[in-house]
Every structure is written in structure tokens, then in C-alpha cells.
N, C-alpha and C positions, 0 to 999 in steps of 0.2 A: 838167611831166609831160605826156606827150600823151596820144593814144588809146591806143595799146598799153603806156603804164604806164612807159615810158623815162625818164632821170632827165637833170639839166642837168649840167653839170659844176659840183664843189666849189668852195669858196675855194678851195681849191687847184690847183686849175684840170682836176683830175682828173675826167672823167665816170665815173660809178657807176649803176648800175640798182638800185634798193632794190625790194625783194619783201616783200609783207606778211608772208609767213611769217617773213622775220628778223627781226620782233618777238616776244616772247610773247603771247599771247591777252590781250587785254583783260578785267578783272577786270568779273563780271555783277554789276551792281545787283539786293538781295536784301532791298529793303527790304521789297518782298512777300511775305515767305517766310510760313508756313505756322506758327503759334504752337503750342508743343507744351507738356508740363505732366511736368514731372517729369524730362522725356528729353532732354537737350539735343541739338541737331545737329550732330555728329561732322563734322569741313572734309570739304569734298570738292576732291581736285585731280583735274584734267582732262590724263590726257599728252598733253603738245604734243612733235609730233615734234620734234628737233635738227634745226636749222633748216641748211640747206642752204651750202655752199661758195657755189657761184655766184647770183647774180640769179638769183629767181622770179617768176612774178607769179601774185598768187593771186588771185582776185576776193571781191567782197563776199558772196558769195552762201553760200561755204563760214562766212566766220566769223561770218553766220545761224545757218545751221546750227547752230555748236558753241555758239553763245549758249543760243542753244531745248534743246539736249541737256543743256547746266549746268542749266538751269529746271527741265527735266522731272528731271534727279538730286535736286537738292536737295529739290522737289515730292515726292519719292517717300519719299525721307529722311525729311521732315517728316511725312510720312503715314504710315511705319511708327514712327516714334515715337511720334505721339498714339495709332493702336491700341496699342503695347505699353504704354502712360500709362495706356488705358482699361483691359487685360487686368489691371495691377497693382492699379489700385482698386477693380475685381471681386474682384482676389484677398483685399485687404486685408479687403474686405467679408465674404467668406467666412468669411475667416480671423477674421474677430472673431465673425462670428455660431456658428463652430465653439468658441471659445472661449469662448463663452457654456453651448454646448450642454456641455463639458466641462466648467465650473462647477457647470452644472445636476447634470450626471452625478455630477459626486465630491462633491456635497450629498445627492444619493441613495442616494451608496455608503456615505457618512459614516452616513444614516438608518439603510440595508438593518445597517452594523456594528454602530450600537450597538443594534438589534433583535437582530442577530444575537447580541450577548454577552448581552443581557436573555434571549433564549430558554436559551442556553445557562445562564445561572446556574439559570432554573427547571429546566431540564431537572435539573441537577447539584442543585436542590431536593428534586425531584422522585424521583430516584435514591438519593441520601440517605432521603427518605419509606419509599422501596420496603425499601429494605433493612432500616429499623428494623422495617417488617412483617411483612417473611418473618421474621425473629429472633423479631417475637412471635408470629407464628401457629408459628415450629418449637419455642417453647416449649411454647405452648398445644397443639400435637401431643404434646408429650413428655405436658405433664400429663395432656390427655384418654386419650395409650396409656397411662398408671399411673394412670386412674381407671377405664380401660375392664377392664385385668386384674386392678385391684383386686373390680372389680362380678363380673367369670366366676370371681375367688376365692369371693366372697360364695354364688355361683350353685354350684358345686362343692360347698362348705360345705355349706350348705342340702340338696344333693341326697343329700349322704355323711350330712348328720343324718335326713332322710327315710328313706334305704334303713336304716340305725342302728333308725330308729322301725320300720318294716316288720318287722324282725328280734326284737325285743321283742313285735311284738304275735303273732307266728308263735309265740313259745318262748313264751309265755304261752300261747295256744289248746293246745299241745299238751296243756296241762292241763286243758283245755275240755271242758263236756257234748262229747261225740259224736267228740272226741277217744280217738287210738290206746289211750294211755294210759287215760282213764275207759270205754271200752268193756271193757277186760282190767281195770283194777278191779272193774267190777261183775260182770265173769264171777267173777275172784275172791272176793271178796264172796259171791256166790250160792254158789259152787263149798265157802267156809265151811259156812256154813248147810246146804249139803246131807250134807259130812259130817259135821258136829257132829250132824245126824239119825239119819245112816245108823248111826256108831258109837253112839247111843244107842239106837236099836231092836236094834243088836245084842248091846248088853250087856245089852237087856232082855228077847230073847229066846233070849238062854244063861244068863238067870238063872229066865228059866223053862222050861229045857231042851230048849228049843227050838233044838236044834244046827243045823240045815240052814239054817233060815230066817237066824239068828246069822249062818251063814256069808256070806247073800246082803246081808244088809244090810253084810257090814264087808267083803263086795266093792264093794259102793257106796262106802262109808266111802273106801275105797283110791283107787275115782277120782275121786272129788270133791279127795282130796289130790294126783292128779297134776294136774287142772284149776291148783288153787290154785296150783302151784310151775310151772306153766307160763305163767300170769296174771303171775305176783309175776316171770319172767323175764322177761316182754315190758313188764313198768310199771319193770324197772330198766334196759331196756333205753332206755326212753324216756327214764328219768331221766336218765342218763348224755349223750342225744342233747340233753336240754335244759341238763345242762352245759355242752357242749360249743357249746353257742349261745352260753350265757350267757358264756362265756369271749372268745367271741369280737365280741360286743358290746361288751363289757368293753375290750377292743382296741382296738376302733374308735372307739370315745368318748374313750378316753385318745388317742389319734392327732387326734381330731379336736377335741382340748381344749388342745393343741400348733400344729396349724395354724391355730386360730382365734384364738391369743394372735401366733403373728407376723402372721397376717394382720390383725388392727386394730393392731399397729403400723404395718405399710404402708399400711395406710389414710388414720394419722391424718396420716403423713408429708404423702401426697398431698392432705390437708383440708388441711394449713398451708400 
């Protein structure tokens, strides 16, 4: 080969010109490469053109080049791998320390449930309590309203035997010093005595022929008799006004001798 790269002729006696590029690329030593963890390094091929019909001559300089450009790929390769090696056992890390926090969490929620049933049963304890209480306070309501209308019976009672006693002692006074009836008694009374006078001075003096006077005294005689029968009207009138009380006390007591036999039966109900 000389300077320009010319070729000698074959065993065959053939001359030929060989150009580097009618070889493939020579395979780059990688024993340097770049050590990753977890990510292996995916091949890399490098297109090489189809190599040409005629002699080329290519120099050394170009398949530099492509040497350094395989280095720097694989280089690059090997470095996006070890970051996505490091991104994954961040993530792993994460991923366990989240997995921890979730542990944590559904030990918490495990706690928070079975607080939450413990509340819940008291509650539903608690509810049960309530209700057995309203039942007994709305008993003890019933009983206190049938002890409370038993007591305004009692109070009634009481009031209707009071006004009952008021009434007895009224019909009774009517009989009373200073009462209607003993003031017209004793006009009565007197209204007697004045004629039982009057007609005696008068028989005594027509028995001693004393007519005129006779007459004057048994004109007295006469009024002292209308006094008397007008007394004796106004003390029966009385009388009759004190029947008529009496009658009606009489009522009232048998009425209130009825109400008092059912009411301490409701009573006794409400004591048992």
C-alpha cells in the first residue's frame, strides 16, 4: 500500500484498491464501561453505512471519531441507568416507609373502630337508660296527676263541708237572741201579756159598769191580738225559711256523703 492507500495486486494477479469503509466498524473494547445495579445495558449498534461499490479510502481519523462516539453512547447508557437504579431505590424506600405509615394508620383505624363500637354500645346503654326513665317519670306523672286531683278532690270536699257548716250555723242563728225570728217572739210575747191585761181590765171594768173605759181597754185587748198574729206570722215565716235551709243542708251532706265514699276509693287506688 503506498501513500495514497493503493493496493498491490492479488494472488490472482488482479489489482484491487480496499477502502476502509469495506470493512465493518471494528468492535470498541468496553471493559471500562460504567457498572450499573439493577439496570442492565441495552447493546447499542452504531449504523455503519453500506459500504460502497467502488474503492474508498477513508483515513484513520473518521474511525476515531466513531470509536469516541460508541464511548460516549454506551457512557451515557450506563449513566442513565445507574440514575434510574438510584430513582428505584428511592422509590422502594418510600414505598416501604409509606407502607409502614399505612400499618400505622389501619392500627389506628383498627383502635379509632373498636372505640368507635365501645362508644356506640354505651351510647345504645345509654339510650336504653333514657327510655326506661322517661317510662318511669311518665308513670310517676300519671301517679302524681291522680294524687294531685285526688288532693283538689279532698280540697273541694273540705270546701263543700265548710260552706255545708256556714249553712247550719246561719239556720241555727236564725233562732238566735237578736235574731228575726226572737225579736217577733218577743214582740209576741209582750203583744200576749198586753192583751191578756187589756181584756182583763176590761171585763173588770164592765163588771163594774164601767162601759166606756170597758170599751177602751178591749180596744187595746184587740191590738195587742193583731201584734200577736202578726209576730206569730213573721216567726212562721221564719220557721219555714229555716226549713228550707234545713232541707237543703240536708242535700248537701247526703251529696257530699257520695262524693266522699268514691273519692277515698280513688284515693286509696292511688295510695296502692
Amino acid at each position: 500500500m503506498d501513500e495514497h492507500g493503493s493496493g498491490t495486486a492479488g494472488p490472482g494477479g488482479a489489482a484491487a484498491s480496499e477502502d476502509v469503509s469495506d470493512r465493518p466498524p471494528e468492535a470498541i473494547d468496553t471493559d471500562n464501561g460504567v457498572a450499573t445495579e439493577l439496570v442492565e445495558t441495552p447493546p447499542v449498534t452504531i449504523a455503519a453505512a453500506p459500504p460502497p461499490r467502488g474503492p474508498r479510502r477513508v483515513g484513520s481519523r473518521f474511525t476515531v471519531i466513531v470509536g469516541a462516539l460508541s464511548v460516549l453512547a454506551i457512557a451515557g447508557v450506563g449513566a442513565l441507568g445507574y440514575s434510574l437504579s438510584q430513582d428505584l431505590t428511592a422509590t422502594r424506600s418510600s414505598l416501604a416507609a409509606s407502607e409502614t405509615d399505612l400499618g400505622s394508620t389501619r392500627s389506628t383505624l383498627d383502635d379509632t373502630s373498636v372505640a368507635l363500637a365501645t362508644t356506640k354500645s354505651e351510647l345504645a346503654g345509654a339510650v336504653s337508660s333514657r327510655e326506661a326513665l322517661d317510662q318511669t317519670i311518665a308513670e310517676l306523672s300519671g301517679e302524681v296527676a291522680d294524687q294531685t286531683a285526688c288532693v283538689v278532690q279532698q280540697m273541694d270536699a273540705l270546701l263543700e263541708l265548710a260552706r255545708i257548716s256556714d249553712l247550719q250555723t246561719d239556720n241555727f242563728n236564725r233562732t238566735s237572741d237578736g235574731s228575726t225570728w226572737a225579736v217577733s217572739a218577743d214582740k209576741r210575747e209582750k203583744a200576749v201579756g198586753n192583751a191578756i191585761d187589756a181584756y182583763y181590765n176590761a171585763y173588770s171594768k164592765a163588771f163594774d159598769g164601767a162601759t166606756s173605759a170597758a170599751r177602751d181597754w178591749a180596744a187595746k185587748g184587740k191590738d195587742a191580738r193583731g201584734v200577736i198574729a202578726a209576730q206569730a206570722k213573721q216567726q212562721l215565716a221564719e220557721f219555714a225559711l229555716i226549713d228550707r235551709s234545713a232541707a237543703e243542708i240536708q242535700a248537701a251532706l247526703d251529696a257530699l256523703e257520695t262524693d266522699l265514699a268514691a273519692l277515698e276509693e280513688a284515693c286509696r287506688e292511688v295510695a296502692e
